[in-house]
LOLOPA-634386 format. One record per residue: residue number from 1; residue in one letter; chain; x, y, z of N, C-alpha, C, O in turn. Coordinates in steps of 0.001 Angstrom, whole numbers, plus 500000, padded with zeros to 6 digits. Layout:
BEGIN
{r NUM, "A", "A", {X, Y, Z}, {X, Y, Z}, {X, Y, Z}, {X, Y, Z}}
...
This chain:
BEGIN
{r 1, "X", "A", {136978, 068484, 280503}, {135594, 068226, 280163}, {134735, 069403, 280595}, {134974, 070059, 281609}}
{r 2, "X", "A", {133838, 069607, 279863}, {132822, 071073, 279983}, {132024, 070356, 280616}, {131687, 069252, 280189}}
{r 3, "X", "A", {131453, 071004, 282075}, {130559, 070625, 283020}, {129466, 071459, 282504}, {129700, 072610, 282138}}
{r 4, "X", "A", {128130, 070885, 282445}, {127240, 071579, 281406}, {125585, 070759, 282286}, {125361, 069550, 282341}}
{r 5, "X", "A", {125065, 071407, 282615}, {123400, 070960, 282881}, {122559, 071994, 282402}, {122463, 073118, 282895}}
{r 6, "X", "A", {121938, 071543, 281386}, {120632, 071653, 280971}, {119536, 072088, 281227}, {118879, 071066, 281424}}
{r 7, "X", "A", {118880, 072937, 281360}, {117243, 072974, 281753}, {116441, 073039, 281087}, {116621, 073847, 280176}}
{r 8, "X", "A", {115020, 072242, 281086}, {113821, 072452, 279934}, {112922, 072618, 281361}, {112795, 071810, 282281}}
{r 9, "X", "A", {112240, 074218, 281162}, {110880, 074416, 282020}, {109711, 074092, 281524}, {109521, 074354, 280337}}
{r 10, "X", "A", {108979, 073650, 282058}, {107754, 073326, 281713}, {106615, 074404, 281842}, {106303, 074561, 283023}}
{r 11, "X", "A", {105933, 075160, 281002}, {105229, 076516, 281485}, {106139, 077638, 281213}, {107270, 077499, 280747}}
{r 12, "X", "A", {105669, 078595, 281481}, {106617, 079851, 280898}, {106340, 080831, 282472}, {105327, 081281, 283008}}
{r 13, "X", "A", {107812, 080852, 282814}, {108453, 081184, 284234}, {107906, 082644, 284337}, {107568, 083088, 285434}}
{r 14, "X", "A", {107808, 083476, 283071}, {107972, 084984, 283342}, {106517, 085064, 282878}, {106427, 084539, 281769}}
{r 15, "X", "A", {105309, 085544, 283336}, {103970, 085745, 282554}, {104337, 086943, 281992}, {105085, 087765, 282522}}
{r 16, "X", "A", {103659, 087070, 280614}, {103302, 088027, 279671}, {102835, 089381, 280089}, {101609, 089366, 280208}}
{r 17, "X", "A", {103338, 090504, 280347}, {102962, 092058, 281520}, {101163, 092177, 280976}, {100185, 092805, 281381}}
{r 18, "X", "A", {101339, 091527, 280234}, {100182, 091970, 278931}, {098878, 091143, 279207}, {097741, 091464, 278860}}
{r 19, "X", "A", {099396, 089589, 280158}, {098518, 089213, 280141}, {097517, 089954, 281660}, {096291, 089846, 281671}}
{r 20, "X", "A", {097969, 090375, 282349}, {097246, 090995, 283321}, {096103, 092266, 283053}, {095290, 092650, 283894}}
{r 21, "X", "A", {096253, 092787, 281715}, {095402, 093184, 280832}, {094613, 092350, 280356}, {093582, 092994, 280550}}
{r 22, "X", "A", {094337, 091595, 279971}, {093441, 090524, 278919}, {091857, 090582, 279793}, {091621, 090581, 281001}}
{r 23, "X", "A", {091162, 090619, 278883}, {089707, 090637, 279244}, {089056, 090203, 280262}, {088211, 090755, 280966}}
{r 24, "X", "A", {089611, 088936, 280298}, {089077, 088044, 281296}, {089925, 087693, 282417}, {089749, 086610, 282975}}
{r 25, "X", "A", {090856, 088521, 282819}, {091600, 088780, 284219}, {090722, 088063, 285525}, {091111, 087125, 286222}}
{r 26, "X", "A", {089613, 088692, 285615}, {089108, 089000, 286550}, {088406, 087102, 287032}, {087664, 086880, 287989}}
{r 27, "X", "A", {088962, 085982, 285993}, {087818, 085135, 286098}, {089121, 084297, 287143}, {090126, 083758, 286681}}
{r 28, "X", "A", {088848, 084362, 288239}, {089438, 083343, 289633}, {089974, 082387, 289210}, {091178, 082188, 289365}}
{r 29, "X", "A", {089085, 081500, 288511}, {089725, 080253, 288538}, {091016, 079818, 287314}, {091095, 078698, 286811}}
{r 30, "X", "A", {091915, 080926, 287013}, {092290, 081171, 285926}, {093824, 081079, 286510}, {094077, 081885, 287406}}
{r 31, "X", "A", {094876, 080189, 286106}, {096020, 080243, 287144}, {097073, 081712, 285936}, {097109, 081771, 284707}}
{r 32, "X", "A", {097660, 082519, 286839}, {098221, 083302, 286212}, {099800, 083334, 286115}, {100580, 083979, 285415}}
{r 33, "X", "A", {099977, 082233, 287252}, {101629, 082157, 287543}, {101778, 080951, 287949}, {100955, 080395, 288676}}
{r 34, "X", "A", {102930, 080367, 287492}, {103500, 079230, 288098}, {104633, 078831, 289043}, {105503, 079695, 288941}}
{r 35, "X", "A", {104944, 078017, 289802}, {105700, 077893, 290676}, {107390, 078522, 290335}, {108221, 077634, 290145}}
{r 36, "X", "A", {107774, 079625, 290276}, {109495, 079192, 290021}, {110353, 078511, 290475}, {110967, 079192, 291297}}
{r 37, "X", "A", {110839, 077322, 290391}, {111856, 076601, 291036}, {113264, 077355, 290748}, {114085, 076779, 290034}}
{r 38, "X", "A", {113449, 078160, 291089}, {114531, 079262, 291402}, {115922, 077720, 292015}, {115820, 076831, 292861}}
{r 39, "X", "A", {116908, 078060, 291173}, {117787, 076719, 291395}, {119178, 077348, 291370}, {119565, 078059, 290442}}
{r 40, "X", "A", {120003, 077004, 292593}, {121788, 077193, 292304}, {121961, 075401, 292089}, {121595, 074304, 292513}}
{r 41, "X", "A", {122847, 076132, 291050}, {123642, 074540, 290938}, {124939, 075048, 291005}, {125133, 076141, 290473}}
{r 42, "X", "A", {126540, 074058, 291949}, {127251, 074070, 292434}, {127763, 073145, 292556}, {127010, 072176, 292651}}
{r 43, "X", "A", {129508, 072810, 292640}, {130413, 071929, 292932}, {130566, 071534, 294347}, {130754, 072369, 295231}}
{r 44, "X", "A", {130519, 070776, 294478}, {131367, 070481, 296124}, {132167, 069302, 296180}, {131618, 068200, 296179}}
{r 45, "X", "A", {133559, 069434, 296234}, {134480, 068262, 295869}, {134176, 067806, 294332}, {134219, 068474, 293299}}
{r 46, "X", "A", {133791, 066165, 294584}, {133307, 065402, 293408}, {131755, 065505, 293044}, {131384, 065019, 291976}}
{r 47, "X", "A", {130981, 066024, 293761}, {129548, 066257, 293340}, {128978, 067197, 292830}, {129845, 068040, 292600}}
{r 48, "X", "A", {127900, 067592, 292476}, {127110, 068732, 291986}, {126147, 068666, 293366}, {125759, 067748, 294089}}
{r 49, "X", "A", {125920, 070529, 293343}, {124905, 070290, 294493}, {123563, 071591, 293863}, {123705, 072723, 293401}}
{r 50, "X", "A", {122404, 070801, 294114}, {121374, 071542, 293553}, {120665, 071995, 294977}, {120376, 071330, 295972}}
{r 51, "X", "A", {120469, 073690, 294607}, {119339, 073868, 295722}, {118351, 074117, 295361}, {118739, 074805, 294417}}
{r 52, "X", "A", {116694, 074179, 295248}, {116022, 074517, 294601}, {114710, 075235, 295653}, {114210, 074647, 296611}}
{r 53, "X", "A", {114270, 076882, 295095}, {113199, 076987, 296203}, {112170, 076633, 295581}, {111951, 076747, 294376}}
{r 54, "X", "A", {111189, 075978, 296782}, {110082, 075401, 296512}, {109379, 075815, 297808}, {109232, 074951, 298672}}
{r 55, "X", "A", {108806, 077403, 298083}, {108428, 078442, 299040}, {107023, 077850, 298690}, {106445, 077709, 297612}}
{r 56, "X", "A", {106578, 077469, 300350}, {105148, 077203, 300716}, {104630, 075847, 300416}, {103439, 075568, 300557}}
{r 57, "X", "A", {105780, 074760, 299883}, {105542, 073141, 299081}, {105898, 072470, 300724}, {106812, 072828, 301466}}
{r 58, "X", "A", {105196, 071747, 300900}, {105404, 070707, 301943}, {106255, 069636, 301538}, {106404, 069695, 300317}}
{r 59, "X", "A", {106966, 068544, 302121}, {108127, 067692, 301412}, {107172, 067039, 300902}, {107482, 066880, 299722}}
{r 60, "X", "A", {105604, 066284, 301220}, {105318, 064898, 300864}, {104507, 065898, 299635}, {103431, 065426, 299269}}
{r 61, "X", "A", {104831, 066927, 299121}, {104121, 067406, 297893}, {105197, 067066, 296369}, {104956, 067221, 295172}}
{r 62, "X", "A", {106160, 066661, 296943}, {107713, 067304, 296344}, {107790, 065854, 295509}, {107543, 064976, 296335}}
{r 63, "X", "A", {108005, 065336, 294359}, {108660, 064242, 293379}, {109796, 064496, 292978}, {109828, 065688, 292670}}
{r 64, "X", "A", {110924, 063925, 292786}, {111768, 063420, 291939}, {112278, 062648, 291592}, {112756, 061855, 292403}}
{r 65, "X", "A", {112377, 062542, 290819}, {112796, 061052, 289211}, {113646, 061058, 288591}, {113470, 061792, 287618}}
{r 66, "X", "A", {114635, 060567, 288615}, {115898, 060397, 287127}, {115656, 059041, 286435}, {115674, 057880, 286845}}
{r 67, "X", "A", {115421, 059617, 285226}, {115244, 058491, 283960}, {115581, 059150, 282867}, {115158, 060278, 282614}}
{r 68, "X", "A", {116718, 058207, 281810}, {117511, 058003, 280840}, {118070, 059547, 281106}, {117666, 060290, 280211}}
{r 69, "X", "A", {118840, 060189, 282035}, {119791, 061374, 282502}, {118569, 062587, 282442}, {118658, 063793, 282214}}
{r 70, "X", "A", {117959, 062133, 282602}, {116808, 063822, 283111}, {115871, 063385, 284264}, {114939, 062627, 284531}}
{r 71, "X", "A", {116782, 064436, 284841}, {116170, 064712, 286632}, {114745, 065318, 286256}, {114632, 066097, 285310}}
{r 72, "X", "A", {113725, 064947, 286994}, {112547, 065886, 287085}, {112287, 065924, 288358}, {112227, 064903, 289042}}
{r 73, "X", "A", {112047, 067492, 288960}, {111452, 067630, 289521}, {109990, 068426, 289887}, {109907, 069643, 289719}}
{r 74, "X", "A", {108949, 067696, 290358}, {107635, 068026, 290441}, {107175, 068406, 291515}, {107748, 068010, 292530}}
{r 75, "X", "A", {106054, 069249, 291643}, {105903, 070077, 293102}, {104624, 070674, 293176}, {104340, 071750, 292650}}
{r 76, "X", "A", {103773, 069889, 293903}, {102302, 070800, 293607}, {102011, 071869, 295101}, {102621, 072204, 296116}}
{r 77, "X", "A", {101284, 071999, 294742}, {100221, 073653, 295754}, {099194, 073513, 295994}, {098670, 074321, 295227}}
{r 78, "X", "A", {098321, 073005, 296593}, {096978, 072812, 296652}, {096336, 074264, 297135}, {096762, 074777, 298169}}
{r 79, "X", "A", {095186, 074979, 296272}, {094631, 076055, 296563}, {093407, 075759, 297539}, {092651, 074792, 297447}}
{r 80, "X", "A", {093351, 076803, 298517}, {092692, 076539, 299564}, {091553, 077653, 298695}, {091768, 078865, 298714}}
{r 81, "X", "A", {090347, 077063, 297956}, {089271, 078122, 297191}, {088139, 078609, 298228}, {087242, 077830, 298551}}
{r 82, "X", "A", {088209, 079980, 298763}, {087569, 080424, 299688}, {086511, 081632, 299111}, {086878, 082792, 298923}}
{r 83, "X", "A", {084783, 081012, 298806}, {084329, 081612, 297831}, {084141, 083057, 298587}, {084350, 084061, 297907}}
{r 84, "X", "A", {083762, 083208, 299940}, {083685, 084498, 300856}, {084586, 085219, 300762}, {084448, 086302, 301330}}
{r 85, "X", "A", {085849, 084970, 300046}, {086911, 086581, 299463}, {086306, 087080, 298845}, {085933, 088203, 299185}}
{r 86, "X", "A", {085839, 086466, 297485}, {085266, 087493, 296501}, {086728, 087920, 295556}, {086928, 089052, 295116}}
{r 87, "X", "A", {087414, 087054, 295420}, {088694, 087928, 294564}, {088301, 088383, 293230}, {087583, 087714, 292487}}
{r 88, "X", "A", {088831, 089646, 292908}, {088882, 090175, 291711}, {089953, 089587, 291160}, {089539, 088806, 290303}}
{r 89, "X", "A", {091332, 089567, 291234}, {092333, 088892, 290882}, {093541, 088221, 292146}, {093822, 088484, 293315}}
{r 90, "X", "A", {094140, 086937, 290782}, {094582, 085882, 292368}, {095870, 085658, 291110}, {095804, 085391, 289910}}
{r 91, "X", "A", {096795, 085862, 291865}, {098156, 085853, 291203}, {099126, 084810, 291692}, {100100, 084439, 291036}}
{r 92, "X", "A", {098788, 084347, 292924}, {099697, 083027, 294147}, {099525, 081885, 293681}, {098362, 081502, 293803}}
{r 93, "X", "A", {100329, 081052, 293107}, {100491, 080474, 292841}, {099546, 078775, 293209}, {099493, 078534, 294415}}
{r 94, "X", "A", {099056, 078001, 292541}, {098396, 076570, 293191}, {098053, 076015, 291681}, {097511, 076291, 290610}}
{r 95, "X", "A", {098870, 074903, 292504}, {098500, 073853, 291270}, {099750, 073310, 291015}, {100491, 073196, 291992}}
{r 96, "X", "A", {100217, 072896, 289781}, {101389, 071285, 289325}, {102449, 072596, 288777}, {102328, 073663, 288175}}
{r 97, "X", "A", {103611, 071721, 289439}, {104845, 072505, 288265}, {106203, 071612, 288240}, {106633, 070653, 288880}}
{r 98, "X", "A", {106567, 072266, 287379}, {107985, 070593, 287029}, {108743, 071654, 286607}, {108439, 072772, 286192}}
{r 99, "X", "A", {110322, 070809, 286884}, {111295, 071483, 286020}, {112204, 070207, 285280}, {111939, 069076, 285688}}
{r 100, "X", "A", {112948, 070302, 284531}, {113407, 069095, 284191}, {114986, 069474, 283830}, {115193, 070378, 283021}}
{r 101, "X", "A", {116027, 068807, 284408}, {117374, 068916, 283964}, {118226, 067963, 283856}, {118482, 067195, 284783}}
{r 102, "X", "A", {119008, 067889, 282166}, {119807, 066553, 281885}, {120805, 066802, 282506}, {121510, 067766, 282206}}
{r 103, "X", "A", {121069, 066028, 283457}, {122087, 065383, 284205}, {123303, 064304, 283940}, {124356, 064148, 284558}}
{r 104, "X", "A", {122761, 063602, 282768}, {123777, 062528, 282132}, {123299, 061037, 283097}, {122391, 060628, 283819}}
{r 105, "X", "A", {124570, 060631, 282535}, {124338, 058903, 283155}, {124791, 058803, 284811}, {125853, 058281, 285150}}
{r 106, "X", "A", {124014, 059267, 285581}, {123977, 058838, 287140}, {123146, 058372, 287202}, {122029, 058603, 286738}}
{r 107, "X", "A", {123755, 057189, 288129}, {123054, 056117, 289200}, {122149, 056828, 289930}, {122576, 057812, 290534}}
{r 108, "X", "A", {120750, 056490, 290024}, {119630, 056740, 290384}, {120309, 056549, 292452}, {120018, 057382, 293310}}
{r 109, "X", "A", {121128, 055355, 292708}, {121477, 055224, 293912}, {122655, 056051, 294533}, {123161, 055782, 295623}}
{r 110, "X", "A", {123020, 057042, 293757}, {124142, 057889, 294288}, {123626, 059357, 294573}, {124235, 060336, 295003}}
{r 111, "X", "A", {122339, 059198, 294206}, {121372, 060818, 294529}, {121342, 060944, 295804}, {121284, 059862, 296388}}
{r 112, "X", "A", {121362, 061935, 296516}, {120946, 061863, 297550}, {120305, 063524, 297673}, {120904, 064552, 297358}}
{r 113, "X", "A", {118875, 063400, 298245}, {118221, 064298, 298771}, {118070, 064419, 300059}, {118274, 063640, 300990}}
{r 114, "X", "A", {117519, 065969, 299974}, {117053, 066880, 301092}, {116067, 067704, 301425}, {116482, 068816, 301098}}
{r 115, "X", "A", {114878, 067829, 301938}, {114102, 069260, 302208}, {113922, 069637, 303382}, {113349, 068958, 304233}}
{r 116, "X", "A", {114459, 070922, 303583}, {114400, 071737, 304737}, {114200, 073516, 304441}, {114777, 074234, 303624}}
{r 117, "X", "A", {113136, 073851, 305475}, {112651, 075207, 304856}, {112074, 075920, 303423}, {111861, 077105, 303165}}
{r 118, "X", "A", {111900, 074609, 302546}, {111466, 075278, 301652}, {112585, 074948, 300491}, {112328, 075120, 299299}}
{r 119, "X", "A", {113508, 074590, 300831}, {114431, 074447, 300256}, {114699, 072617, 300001}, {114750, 071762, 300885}}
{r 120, "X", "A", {114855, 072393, 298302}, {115055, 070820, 297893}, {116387, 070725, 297511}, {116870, 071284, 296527}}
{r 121, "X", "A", {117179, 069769, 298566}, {118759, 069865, 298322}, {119121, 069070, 297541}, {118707, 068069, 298125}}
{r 122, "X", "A", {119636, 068653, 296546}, {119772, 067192, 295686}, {121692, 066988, 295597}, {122363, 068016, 295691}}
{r 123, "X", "A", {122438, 065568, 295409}, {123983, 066462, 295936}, {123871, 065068, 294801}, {123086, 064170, 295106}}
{r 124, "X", "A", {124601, 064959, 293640}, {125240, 063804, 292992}, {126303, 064063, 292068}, {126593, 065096, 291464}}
{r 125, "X", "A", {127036, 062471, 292077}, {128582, 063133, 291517}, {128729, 062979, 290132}, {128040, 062271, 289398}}
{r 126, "X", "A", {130107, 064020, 289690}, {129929, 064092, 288892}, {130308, 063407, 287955}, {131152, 062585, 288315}}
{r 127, "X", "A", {130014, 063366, 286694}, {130702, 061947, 285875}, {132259, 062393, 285552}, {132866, 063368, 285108}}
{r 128, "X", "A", {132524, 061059, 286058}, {134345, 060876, 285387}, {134778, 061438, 283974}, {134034, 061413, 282994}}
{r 129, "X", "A", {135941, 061901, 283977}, {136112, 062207, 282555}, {136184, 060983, 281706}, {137001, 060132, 282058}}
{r 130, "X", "A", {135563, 060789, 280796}, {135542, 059636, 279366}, {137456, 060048, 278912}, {137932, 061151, 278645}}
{r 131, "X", "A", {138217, 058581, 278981}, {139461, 058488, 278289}, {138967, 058763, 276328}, {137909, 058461, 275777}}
{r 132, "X", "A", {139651, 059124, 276000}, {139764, 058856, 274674}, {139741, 058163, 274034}, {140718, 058418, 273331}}
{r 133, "X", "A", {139065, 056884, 273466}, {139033, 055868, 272958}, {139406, 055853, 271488}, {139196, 056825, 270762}}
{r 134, "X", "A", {139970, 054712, 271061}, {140038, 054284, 269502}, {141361, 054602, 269145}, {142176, 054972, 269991}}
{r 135, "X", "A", {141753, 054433, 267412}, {143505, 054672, 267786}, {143539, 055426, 266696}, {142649, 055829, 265947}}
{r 136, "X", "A", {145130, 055615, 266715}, {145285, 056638, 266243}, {145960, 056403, 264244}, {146956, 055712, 264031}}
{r 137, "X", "A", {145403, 056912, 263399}, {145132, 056329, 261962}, {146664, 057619, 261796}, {146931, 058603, 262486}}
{r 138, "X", "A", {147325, 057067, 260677}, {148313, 056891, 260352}, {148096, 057586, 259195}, {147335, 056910, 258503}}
{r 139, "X", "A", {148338, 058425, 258744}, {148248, 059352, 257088}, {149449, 059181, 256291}, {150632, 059287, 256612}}
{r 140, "X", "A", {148733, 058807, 254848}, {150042, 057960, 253777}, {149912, 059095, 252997}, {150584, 059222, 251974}}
């Protein structure tokens, strides 16, 4: 069986070089980058093990959800807006970001998580191989 996970990002991971040119650069409240959830995924025995960085996210900022085989995970930033900088441009990241990956049919109760340092550990197993079902037709 081909061990295979999925990813759909939400937002576009790499900004445009081009957009740091655009006219209106300079307007603060303008988010220019989004969180990367930078992710190894890995075997260990019978499980998959996900690490994911989530640099500067506190745990009680951190969601995740599995419903109908897509894991999401969500992760906000709250910007601390300090009008006495005066920024010309603000590139650090604040605000909502998700990533989402089909996982297949696991039990929501066999997940088991982790956060430590910045780091979201997720460890679940992997699905059994499917027997072959149905029989075998006979050619006349």
């Amino acid at each position: 069986m081909k061990n295979n996970l999925t990813t759909y990002r939400h937002g576009d991971l790499l900004d445009s070089f081009f957009d740091f040119f655009a006219p209106d650069f300079i307007d603060e409240n303008e988010s220019y980058s989004s969180l990367e959830m930078r992710t190894d995924v890995s075997t260990e025995g019978d499980n998959y093990l996900m690490e994911v960085e989530l640099p500067g996210i506190n745990k009680e900022d951190v969601d995740v959800k599995l419903k109908d085989g897509y894991l999401t995970i969500k992760a906000s930033l709250k910007k601390e807006h300090n009008e006495k900088k005066g920024y010309i441009h603000r590139e650090r990241f604040a605000g909502v970001s998700q990533r989402t990956f089909y996982v297949g049919d696991v039990d929501p109760k066999t997940v088991e998580a982790s956060f430590k340092d910045g780091i979201l550990t997720l460890s679940f197993p992997k699905r059994k191989p499917e027997e072959e079902s149905g029989s075998q037709i006979a050619i006349k």
